[in-house]
MARGUNU-48953 format. One line per 8 residues: their letters; for each residue x, y, z of C-alpha. Coordinates in Angstrom, 3 decimals, padded with zeros to 6 digits, m for minus. Last residue first. Layout:
REM residues N
A = X:Y:Z; ...
This chain:
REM residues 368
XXXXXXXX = m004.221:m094.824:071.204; m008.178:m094.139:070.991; m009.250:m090.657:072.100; m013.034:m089.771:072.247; m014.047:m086.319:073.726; m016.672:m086.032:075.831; m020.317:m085.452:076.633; m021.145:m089.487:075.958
XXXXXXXX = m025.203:m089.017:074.770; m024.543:m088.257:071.288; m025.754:m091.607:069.967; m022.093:m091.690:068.019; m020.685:m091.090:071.655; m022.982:m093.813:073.380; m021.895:m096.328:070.669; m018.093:m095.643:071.018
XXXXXXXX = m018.422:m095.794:075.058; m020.333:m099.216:074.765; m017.278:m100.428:071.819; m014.729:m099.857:074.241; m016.517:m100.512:077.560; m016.808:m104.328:076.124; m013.075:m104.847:075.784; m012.579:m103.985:079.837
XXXXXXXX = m015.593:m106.065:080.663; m019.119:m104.838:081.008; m020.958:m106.586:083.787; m024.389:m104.525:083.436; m024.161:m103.182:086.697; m020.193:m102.228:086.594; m020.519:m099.845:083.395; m023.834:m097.991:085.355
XXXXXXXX = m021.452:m097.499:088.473; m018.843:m096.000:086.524; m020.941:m093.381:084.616; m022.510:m092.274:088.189; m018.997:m091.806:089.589; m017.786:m090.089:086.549; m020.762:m088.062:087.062; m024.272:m088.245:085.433
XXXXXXXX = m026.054:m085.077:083.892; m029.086:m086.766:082.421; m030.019:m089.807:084.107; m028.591:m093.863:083.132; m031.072:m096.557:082.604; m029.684:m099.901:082.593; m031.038:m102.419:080.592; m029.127:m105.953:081.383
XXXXXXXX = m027.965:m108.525:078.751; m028.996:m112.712:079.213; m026.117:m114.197:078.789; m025.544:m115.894:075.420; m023.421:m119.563:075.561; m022.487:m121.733:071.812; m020.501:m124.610:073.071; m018.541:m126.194:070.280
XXXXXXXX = m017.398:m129.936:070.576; m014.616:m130.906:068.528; m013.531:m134.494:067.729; m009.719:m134.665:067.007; m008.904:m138.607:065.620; m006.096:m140.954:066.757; m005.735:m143.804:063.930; m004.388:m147.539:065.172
XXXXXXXX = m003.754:m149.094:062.275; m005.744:m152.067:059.715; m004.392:m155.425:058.897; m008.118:m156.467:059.289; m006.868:m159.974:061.797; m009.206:m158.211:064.591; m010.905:m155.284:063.726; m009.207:m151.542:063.659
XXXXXXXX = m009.193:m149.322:067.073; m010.072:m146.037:066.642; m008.657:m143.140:069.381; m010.318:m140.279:069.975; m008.893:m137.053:071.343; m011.103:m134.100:072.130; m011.114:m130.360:070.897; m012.949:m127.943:073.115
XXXXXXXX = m014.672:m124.574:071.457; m016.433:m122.746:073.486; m017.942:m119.379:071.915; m019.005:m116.585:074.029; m021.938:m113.820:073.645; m022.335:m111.770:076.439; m025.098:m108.932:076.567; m025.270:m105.034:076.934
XXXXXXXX = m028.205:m102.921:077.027; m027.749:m099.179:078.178; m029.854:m096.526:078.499; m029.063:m092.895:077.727; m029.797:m089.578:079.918; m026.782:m087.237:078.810; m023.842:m088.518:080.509; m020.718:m086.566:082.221
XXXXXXXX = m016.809:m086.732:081.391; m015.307:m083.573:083.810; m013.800:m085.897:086.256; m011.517:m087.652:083.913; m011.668:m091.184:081.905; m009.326:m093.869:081.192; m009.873:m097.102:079.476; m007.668:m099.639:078.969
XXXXXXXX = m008.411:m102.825:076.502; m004.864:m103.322:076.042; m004.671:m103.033:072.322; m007.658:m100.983:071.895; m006.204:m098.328:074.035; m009.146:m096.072:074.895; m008.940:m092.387:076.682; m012.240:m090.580:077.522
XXXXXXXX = m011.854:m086.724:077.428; m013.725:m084.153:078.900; m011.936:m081.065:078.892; m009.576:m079.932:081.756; m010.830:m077.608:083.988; m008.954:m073.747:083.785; m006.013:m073.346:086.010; m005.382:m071.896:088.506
XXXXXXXX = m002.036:m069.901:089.120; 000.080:m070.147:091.663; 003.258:m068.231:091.280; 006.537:m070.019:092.021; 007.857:m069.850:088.436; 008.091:m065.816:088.130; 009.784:m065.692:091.961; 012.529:m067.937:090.615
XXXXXXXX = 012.158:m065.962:087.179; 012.781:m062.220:088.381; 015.883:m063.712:090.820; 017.230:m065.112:087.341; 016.567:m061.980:085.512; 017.762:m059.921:088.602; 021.264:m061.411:088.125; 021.713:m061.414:084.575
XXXXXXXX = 020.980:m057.415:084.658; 018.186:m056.229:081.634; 015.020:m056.992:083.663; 012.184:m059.345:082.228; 009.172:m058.419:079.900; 006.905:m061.572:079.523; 005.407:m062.467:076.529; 002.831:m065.691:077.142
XXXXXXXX = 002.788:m068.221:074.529; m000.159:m071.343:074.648; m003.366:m069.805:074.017; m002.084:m066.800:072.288; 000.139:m063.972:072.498; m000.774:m063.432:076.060; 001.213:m060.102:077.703; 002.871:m060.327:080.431
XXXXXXXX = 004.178:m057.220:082.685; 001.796:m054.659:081.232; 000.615:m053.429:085.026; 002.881:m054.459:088.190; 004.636:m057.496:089.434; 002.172:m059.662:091.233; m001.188:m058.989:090.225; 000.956:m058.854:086.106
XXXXXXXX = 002.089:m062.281:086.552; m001.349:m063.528:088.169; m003.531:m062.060:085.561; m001.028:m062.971:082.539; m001.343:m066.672:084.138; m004.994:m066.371:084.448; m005.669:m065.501:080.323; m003.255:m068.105:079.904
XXXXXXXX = m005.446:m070.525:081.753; m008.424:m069.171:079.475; m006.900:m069.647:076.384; m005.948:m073.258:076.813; m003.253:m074.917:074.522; m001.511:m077.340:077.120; 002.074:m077.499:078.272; 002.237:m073.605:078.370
XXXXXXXX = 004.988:m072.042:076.877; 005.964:m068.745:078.826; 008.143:m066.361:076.700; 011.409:m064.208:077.833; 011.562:m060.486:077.235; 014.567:m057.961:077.807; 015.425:m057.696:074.051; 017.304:m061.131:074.480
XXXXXXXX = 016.619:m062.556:077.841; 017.478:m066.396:077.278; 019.279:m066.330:073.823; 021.501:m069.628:074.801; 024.253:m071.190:072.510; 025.113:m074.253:074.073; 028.302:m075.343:075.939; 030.864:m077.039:074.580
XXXXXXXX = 033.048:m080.234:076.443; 030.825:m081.682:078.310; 032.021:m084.806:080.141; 030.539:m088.079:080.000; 030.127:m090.787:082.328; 028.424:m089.067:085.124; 026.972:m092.345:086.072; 027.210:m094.882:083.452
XXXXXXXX = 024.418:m097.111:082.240; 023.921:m100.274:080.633; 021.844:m101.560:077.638; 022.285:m105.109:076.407; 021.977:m107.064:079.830; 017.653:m107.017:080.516; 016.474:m107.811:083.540; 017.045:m111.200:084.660
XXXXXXXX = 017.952:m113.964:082.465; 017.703:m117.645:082.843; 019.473:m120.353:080.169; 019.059:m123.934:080.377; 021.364:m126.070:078.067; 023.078:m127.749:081.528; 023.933:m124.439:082.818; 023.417:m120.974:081.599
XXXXXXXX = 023.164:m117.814:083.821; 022.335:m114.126:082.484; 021.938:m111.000:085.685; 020.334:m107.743:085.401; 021.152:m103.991:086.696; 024.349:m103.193:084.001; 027.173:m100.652:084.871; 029.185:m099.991:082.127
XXXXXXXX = 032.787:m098.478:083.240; 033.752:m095.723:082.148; 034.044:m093.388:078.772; 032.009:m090.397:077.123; 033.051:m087.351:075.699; 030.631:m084.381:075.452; 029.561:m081.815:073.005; 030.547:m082.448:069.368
XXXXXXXX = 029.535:m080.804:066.585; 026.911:m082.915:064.340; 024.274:m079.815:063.944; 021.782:m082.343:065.971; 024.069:m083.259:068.766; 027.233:m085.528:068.556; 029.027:m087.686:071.069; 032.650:m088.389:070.861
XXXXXXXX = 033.377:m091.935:072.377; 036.628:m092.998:074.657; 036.156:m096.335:075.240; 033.383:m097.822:077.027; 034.643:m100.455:079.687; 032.781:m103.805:080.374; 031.970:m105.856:083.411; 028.154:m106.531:081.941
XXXXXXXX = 027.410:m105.682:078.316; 025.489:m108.919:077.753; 024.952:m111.080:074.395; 026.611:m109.194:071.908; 024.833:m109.331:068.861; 025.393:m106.047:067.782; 023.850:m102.622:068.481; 024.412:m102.519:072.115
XXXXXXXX = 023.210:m100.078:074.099; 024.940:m097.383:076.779; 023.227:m094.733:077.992; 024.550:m091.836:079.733; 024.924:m089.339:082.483; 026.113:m086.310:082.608; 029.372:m084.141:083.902; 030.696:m080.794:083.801
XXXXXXXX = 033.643:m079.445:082.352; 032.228:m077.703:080.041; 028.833:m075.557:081.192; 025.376:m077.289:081.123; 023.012:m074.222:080.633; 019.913:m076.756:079.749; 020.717:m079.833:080.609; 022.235:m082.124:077.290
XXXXXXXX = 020.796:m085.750:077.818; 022.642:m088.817:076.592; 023.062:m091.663:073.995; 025.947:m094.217:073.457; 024.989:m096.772:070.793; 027.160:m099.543:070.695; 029.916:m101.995:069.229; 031.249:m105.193:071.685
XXXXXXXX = 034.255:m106.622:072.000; 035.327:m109.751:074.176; 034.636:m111.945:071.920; 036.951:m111.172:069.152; 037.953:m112.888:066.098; 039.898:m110.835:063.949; 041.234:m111.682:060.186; 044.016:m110.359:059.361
XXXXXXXX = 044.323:m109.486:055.486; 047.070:m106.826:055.187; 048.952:m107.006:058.494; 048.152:m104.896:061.167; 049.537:m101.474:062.282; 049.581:m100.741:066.035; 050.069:m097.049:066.364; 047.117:m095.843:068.474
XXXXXXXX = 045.071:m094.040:065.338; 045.339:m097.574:063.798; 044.250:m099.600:066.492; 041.280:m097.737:066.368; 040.651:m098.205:063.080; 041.128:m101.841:063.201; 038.530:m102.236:066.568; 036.005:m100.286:064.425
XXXXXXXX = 036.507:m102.413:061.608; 035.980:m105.635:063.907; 033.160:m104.010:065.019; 031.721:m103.147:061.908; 031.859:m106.866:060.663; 028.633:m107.740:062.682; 027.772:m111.457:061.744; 031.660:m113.141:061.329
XXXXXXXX = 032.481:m110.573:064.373; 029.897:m112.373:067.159; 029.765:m109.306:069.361; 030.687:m109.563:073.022; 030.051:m111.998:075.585; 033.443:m113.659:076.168; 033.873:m112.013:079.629; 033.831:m108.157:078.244
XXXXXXXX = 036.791:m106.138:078.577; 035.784:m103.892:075.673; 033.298:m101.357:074.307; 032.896:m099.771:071.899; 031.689:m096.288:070.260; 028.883:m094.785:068.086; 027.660:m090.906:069.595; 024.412:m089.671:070.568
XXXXXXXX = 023.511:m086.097:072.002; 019.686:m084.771:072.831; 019.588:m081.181:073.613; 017.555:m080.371:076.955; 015.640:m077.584:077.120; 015.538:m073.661:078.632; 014.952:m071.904:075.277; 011.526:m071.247:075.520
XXXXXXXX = 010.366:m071.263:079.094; 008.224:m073.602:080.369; 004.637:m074.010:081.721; 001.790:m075.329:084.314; 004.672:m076.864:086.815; 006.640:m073.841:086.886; 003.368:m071.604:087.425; 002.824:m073.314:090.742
XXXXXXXX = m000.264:m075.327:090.656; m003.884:m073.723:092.669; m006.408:m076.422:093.235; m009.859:m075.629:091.328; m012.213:m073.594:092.279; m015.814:m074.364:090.550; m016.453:m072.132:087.783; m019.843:m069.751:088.794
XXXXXXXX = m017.103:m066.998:089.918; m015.021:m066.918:087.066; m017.645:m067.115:084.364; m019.624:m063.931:085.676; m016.642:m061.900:085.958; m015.608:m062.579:082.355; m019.409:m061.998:081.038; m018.896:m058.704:082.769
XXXXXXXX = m015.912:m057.917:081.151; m017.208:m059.026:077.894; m019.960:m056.659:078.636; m017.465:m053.731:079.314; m015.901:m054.243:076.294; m019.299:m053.813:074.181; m020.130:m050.853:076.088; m017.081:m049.352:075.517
């Protein structure tokens, strides 16, 4: 008991020395398992296109896609005809399942060429089946392809705006089987929170169980949260609209420092502090400028006119800066030191990698 009641204690202790931190509604901190979108996909084509479509010598699908569908709508060709459409174009149609989506109603979709077809614009997707994961289908797709750019050519000059091989279509699809859904089963949903953190799931189960009574949520771990619901459909759902409008706070994020060494962009949060460090950082650049020369042969020598490169390098250190940073800096503090010795973009990465192998960077390192 003793023991217990010292982790109590040391509970207490932690929560009021932790700086408050803005309350989030419980929605917005985590989900419920089994409320998701499925992702669907189907292969169909489309037509009515202004001479644009697929080149057929290069994609030969599309022609055999056109011949099958002829097919299944009674028009038989000849052995050996050879199609040359331009007006035809094969694609990739791809959509969003909602979660509880019931057939009959409608979603959205994307529509993407997988040919060589050089816009989509003014065309009509025909009929197309589209497929989840366990290849049943759940929607069919067809309508007009609506695409936000613009292609011009004139006089061998050709300008494009946006991009014209992936359109959309408003409510082009309609679902035609509904998901399985297990939301409830044994009287229990679980919370998934978007981050692993034990101490905002120790707050959640807190706030769940301030608000609806004693052994309401129980924390499985640092991300799953058991919840016991009522048994009626009705109360469930009134249950979880009160459930995800909670405010809970959470715990402070851990110090990380973001890099992308492609872009040079680096992102830190408030909780990244300094241990006391100093910094030297210099410029080293290289110049290198080629220049033309042109030598001219004698008189009556037979000789040619010869243009030569001559290359002057420039060789230019700046002098670098020592800048002495105190124990316990802020974000502000670690900001201010970057700026005063001119450190560029590509710079901060390799300073922040140095000061985090010297131990003096109190964060975590994450380089996309």
């Amino acid at each position: 008991m003793r023991f217990f009641a010292a982790i109590a204690c040391a509970l207490v202790s932690t929560a009021l020395l932790a700086p408050l931190a803005h309350a989030e509604r419980l929605k917005d901190l985590a989900s419920i398992a089994g409320v998701r979108q499925n992702q669907l996909s189907g292969y169909g084509i489309v037509v009515g296109l202004d001479g644009t479509g697929d080149q057929t010598t290069q994609t030969p699908f599309t022609v055999q896609s056109i011949m099958a569908m002829l097919q299944q709508k009674g028009v038989n060709l000849p052995a050996g005809t050879t199609l040359q459409l331009k007006n035809v174009a094969a694609v990739m149609v791809t959509a969003s399942l909602p979660a509880f989506a019931q057939p009959g109603q409608t979603i959205d979709i994307t529509v993407s060429s997988i040919g060589n077809a050089k816009s989509l614009r003014g065309g009509t997707l025909v009929m197309t089946p589209l497929h989840g994961a366990d290849q049943q289908v759940y929607a069919m797709a067809q309508g007009n392809v609506l695409v936000g750019g613009v292609g011009a050519a004139a006089g061998g000059a050709v300008v494009q705006v946006n991009h014209l091989a992936v359109g959309k279509i408003s409510g082009g699809a309609t679902v035609e089987r509904a998901v399985a859904n297990s939301l409830g089963a044994d009287n229990q949903i679980r919370l998934e929170l978007n981050t692993t953190d034990f101490m905002t799931a120790s707050r959640v189960v807190e706030a769940i169980n301030n608000h609806f009574g004693p052994d309401i949520a129980t924390a499985l771990d640092g991300r799953v949260i058991r919840v016991r619901s009522p048994s009626s459909s009705d109360q469930r759902v009134a249950f979880l609209g009160i459930l995800e409008s909670l405010e809970v706070n959470p715990a402070t994020a851990n110090a990380k420092v973001i890099m992308n060494a492609r872009t040079g962009s680096v992102v830190m949060n408030q909780a990244v502090t300094l241990e006391s460090c100093a910094i030297s950082h210099g410029n080293l650049s290289v110049t290198i400028s080629p220049e033309p020369q042109v030598s001219q042969p004698a008189p009556g020598s037979r000789g040619r006119t010869v243009v030569t490169q001559a290359s002057q390098v420039e060789v230019k250190k700046d002098p670098g800066k020592v800048v002495m940073v105190k124990g316990g800096a802020s974000l502000a503090e670690v900001v201010k030191a970057m700026n005063a010795i001119g450190a560029s973009p590509q710079d901060l990465l390799s300073i922040l990698q140095a000061l985090k192998a010297a131990g003096s960077l109190r964060a975590e390192l994450e380089i996309i």
